[in-house]
Steps between C-alpha positions, in 0.01 A plus 500: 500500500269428263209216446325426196122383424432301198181395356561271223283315306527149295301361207503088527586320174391177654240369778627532864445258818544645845498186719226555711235199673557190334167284524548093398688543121373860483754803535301842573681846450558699798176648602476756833145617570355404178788690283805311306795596627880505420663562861793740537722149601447366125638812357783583738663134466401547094705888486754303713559236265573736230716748709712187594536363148625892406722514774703193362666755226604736782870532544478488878646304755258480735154471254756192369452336822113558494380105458155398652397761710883467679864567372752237469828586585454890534761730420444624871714193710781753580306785652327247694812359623578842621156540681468164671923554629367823630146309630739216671687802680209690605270216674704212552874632499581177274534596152603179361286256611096526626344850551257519818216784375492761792167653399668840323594595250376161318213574289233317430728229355583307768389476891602610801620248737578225242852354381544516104812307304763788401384350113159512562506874563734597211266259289178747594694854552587414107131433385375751678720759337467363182134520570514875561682584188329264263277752305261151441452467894478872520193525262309145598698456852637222658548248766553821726287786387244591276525677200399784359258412214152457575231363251127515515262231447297536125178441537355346126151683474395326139677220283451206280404201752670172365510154650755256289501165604846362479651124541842380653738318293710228591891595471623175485201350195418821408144455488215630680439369855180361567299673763740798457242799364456821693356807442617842551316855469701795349447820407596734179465807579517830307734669734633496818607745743746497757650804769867508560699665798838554509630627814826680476713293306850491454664629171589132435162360616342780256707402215448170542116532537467741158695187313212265684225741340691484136501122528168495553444758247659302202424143635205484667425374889391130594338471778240204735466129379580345218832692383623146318135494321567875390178639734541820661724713222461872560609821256543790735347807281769715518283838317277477825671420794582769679707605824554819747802583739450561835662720688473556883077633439551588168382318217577549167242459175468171348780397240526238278748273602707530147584776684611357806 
């Protein structure tokens, strides 16, 4: 198996906002210690809306029924009908009606001791195993496990300090609310720089994640507040990023990731 560790880095072509303490109208950007920061949650759910938008011109079943974090109507039903007939045999001997968990053989998915609806267990057998061969919950993870990407927090060491004072409109006069202005601090920085692991991923969950990196590549990354406003727009620079394949305890030399 192999795992790969990427160190990419972005160039912002406009100001970014990190939600961090909000004080009266006044929006501050992330701070920890005295140092901005862009926390590994901001990118993961921003790589994750790009990998899902990708994943919409896959020709696969199951990555079809991907649809907020779930799957709707997963191409799995049958072989959970099998499992839960052979569930409502095992610990209950009725495989029709309501299985009674036992305690074995059940997972983590449902308890021991407690009656479940015949439906109800087909219903979660079926997500589950959609779960487990959805290369989108197999790189971010899911209701059930983790995944297997990993992000760093980027710590901003120098940037342009900006505080724009903004006002609210009305939607329904379309004018400016009175007693509507706030304030929010955002940053422009030069670069940014953010580590990437990859644990053993899939053939599928690879492809998929090299198509995430060419998005990127060619259209850019969006990422903290004020996506509608056009704040937060990132160019991944694709001439320095760099990753390495890892190996059991061997590590290869750094690669750009155009060859990847």
């Amino acid at each position: 198996m192999v795992s790969y560790l990427f160190r990419l880095y972005f160039k912002p072509t406009s100001p970014i906002l990190i939600g961090g303490i909000r004080e009266g109208t006044v929006t501050y950007f992330l701070d920890e210690g005295g140092q901005k920061v862009i926390p590994f949650s901001s990118w993961k759910g921003a790589f994750k809306r790009v990998t899902e938008l990708v994943a919409k011109s896959c020709n696969d079943p199951i990555i079809k029924s991907h649809l907020n974090d779930d799957h709707e109507d997963p191409p799995t039903r049958a072989e959970a009908e099998k499992i839960a007939k052979i569930c409502g045999e095992q610990c209950s001997g009725d495989k029709l009606k309501d299985i009674k968990c036992r305690g074995y053989d059940c997972g983590y998915l449902f308890s021991s001791g407690r009656v479940y609806k015949r439906e109800d267990v087909v219903d979660t057998v079926s997500k589950f195993l959609a779960y487990i061969q959805c290369p989108i919950e197999g790189i971010y993870g899911s209701k059930s496990f983790a995944g297997k990407v990993v992000f760093s927090d980027s710590v901003i060491s120098s940037s342009e300090l900006l505080q724009l004072t903004r006002t609210t409109i009305d939607r329904e006069t379309w004018t400016v609310k009175e007693g509507h202005l706030y304030t929010e601090e955002l940053l422009l920085p030069e670069k940014i720089e953010v580590k990437v692991l990859l644990r053993n991923p899939s053939e599928k969950e690879m492809k998929l994640w090299k198509e995430t990196l060419d998005f990127i590549e060619k259209l850019g990354l969006q990422i903290g507040n004020g996506k509608s406003k056009g704040q937060g727009l990132l160019n991944l620079d694709a001439e320095e990023s760099t990753f390495r394949k890892v190996e059991g305890t061997k590590i290869s030399e750094e690669e750009n990731i155009k060859k990847l």
